[in-house]
C-alpha positions in Angstrom: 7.7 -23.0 6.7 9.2 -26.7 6.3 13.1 -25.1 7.7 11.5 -22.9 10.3 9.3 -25.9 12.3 13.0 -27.7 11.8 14.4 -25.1 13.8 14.9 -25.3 18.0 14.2 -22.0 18.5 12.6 -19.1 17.0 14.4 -15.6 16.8 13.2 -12.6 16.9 13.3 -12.1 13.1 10.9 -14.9 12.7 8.4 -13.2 14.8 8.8 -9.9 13.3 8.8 -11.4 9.8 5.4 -13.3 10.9 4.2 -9.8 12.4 5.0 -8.2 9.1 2.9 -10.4 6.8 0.0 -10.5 9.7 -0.2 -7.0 9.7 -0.2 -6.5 5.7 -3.0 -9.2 5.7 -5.2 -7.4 7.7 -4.6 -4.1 6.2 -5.5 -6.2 3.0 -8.7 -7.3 4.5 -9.9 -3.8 5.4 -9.1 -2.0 2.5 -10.9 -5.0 0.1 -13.5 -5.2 2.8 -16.8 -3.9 1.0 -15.5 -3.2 -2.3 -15.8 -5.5 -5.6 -12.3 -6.8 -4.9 -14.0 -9.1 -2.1 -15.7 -11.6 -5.0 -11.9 -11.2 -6.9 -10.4 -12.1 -4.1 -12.5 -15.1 -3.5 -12.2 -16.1 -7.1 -8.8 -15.8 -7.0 -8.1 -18.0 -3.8 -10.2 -20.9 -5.9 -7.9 -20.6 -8.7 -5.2 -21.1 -6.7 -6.6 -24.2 -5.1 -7.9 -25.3 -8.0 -4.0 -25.1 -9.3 -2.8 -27.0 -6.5 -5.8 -29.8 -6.9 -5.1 -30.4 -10.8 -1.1 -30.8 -9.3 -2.3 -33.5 -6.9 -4.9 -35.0 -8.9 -2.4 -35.2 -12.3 -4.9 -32.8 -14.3 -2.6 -31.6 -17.1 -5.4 -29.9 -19.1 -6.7 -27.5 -15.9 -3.2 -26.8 -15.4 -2.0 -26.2 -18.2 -4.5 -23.6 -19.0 -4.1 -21.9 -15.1 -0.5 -21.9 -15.5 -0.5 -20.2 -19.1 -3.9 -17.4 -18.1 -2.1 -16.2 -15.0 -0.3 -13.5 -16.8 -3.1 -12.2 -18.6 -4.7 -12.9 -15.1 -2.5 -10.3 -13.7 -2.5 -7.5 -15.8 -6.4 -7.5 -16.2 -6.5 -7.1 -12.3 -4.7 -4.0 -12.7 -6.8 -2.3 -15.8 -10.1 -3.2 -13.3 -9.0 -2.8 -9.9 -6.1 0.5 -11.1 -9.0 2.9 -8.6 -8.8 0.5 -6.2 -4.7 -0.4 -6.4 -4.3 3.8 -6.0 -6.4 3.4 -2.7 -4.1 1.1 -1.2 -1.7 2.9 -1.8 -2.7 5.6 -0.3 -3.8 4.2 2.7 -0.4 2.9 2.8 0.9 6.0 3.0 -1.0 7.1 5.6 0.9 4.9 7.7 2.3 6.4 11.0 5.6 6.4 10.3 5.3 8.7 7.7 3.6 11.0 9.9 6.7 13.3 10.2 6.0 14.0 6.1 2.5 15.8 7.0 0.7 18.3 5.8 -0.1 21.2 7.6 -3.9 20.6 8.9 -6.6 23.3 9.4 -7.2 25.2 12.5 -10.1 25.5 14.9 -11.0 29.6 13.2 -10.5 27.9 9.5 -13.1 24.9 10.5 -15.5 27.2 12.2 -15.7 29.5 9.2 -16.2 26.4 7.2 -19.0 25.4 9.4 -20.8 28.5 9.0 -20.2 29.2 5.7 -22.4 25.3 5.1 -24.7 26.6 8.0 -25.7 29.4 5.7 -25.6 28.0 2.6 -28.1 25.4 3.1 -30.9 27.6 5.2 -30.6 29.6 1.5 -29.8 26.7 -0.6 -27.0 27.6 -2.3 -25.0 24.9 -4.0 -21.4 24.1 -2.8 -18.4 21.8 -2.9 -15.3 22.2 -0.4 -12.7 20.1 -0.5 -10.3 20.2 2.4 -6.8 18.1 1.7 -5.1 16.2 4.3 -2.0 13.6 3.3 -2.6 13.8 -0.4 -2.3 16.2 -2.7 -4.5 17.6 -4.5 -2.0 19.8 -7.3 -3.5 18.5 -10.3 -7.3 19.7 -9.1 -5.7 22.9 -7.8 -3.9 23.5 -11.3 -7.2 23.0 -13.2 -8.8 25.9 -11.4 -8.8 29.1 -10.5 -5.8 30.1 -8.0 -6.9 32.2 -4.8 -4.1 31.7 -2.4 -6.2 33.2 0.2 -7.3 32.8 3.5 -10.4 30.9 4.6 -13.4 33.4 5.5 -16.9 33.5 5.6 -16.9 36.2 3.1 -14.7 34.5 0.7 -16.8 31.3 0.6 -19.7 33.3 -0.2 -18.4 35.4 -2.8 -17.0 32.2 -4.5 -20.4 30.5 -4.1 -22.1 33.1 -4.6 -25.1 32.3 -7.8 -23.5 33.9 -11.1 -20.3 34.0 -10.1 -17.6 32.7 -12.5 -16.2 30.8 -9.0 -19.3 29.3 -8.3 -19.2 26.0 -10.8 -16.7 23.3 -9.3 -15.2 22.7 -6.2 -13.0 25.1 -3.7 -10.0 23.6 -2.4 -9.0 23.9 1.1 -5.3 23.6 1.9 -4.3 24.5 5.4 -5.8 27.6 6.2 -5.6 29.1 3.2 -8.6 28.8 -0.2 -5.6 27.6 -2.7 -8.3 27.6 -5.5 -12.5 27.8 -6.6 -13.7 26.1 -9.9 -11.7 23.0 -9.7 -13.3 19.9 -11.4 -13.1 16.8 -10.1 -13.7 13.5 -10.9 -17.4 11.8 -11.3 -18.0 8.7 -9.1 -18.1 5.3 -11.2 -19.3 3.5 -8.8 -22.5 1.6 -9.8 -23.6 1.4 -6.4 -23.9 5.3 -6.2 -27.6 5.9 -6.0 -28.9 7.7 -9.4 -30.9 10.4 -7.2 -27.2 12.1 -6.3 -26.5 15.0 -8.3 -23.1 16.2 -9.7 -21.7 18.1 -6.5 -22.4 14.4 -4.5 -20.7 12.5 -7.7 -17.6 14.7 -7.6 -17.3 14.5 -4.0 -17.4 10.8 -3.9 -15.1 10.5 -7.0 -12.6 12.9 -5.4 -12.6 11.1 -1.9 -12.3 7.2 -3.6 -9.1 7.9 -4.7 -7.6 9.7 -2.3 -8.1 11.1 1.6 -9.2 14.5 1.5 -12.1 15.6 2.9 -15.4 17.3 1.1 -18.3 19.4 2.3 -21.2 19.2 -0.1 -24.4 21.3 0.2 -27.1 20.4 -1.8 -28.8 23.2 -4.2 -32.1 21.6 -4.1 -32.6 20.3 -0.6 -30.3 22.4 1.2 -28.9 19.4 3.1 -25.3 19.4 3.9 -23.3 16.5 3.2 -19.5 14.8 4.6 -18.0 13.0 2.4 -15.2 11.1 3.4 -13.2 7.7 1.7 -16.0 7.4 -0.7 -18.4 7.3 2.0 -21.4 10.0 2.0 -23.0 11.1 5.0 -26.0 13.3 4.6 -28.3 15.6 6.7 -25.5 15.9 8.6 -26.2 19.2 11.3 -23.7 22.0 11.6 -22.8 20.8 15.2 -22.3 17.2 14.0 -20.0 18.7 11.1 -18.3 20.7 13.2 -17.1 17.7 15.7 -16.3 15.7 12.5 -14.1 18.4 11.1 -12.1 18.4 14.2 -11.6 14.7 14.6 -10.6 14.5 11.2 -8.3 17.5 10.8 -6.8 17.6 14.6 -7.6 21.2 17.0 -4.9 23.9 17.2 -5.4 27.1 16.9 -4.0 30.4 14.3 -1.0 31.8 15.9 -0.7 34.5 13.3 -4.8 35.9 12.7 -7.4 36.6 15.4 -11.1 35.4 15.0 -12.2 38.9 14.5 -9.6 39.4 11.6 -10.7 36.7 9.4 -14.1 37.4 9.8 -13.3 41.5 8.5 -10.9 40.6 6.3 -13.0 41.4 3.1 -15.4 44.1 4.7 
């Protein structure tokens, strides 16, 4: 900082090198923002000036003892925060210019059916997780289930959700426009500030969508509510119009070049 207030004039490196750590900052800030690693975060920026105080102030115990715990400091960061580290990443990822590495998203026919599929399934309460992927993938949930490889119809929802089916425990994963497979299990939420009244569909859901940015549609067995869940963020009672718009905002609008409306719906009759 010293060499570059010593300088005449400031290049254009030095503002893109400013712009750089500015932006990372603030990405920073929002990913923390909310989460545990808010009070770490505070914690660790008085450590830090509590390093640079016993320097100044000639405190050899304090840092001593700072100096010789950041290590350890370090490594239990990552064994607490690891869920939280892979979320960063992620978002990371996310960023736009990696945009030309994207996945293939769903389709206005593929959402409706969706939509309808939830419409029905909560007016007679039957139990269901979807999971649709977007950036990240989802291989090692696909790999623990049952492959399908098929595409998304009302039909096949209901046959795969339907009660006593072998399909109809875990979660179906959406990739594209196509089911890639029923019965996956996902990961349970740890978050202690899940409330206890959430059952295992909303767990899952929520443990899936903490780590990673896929999307999941959750309709309750026992209230027949339907749920978007979305960056570890649950939205219930949600309407089927209300999912609907959500879907395409989050997934983008185009339309099945290859399958007419009327195809996917008769696809299984």
């Amino acid at each position: 900082m010293a060499e570059l207030l010593r300088r005449p004039t400031i290049a254009w490196w030095d503002l893109l090198d400013i712009a750089i750590v500015s932006v990372l900052i603030y990405e920073l800030l929002l990913l923390i923002r909310g989460t545990r690693a808010v009070q770490m975060a505070l914690s660790g920026g008085f450590i830090i000036g509590l390093f640079f105080l016993s320097r100044w102030l000639e405190l050899e115990t304090v840092n001593w003892v700072i100096r010789n715990l950041a290590a350890y400091v370090v490594f239990a960061i990552i064994v607490l925060f690891q869920t939280d580290i892979r979320r960063a990443l992620a978002h990371f990822g996310r960023a736009p210019f990696f945009r030309y590495f994207e996945r293939a998203q769903s389709t206005d026919e593929t959402i409706e059916e969706l939509v309808v599929t939830a419409a029905n399934f909560a007016s007679r309460r039957t139990g269901a997780i979807v999971v649709i992927e977007r950036q990240i993938g989802l291989r090692n949930y696909i790999e623990g289930g049952i492959p399908l490889d098929a595409m998304v119809t009302y039909d096949l929802m209901t046959s795969i959700f339907q009660p006593g089916s072998p399909l109809h425990d875990g979660a179906a994963i959406i990739q594209g426009d196509r089911v890639a497979a029923a019965a996956c299990f996902l990961p349970l939420s740890v978050n202690p500030r899940v409330s206890r009244g959430l059952g295992t569909r909303h767990r899952a859901a929520l443990g899936l969508t903490e780590e990673n940015d896929a999307v999941a549609i959750v309709v309750s067995e026992e209230t027949g509510s339907i749920s978007l869940v979305l960056e570890g963020h649950l939205q219930r009672g949600i309407s089927p119009e209300a999912l609907r718009t959500r879907l395409r905002s989050l997934m983008g609008r185009r339309r099945r070049a290859h399958l007419p409306r009327v195809e996917a719906r008769s696809s299984l009759t």
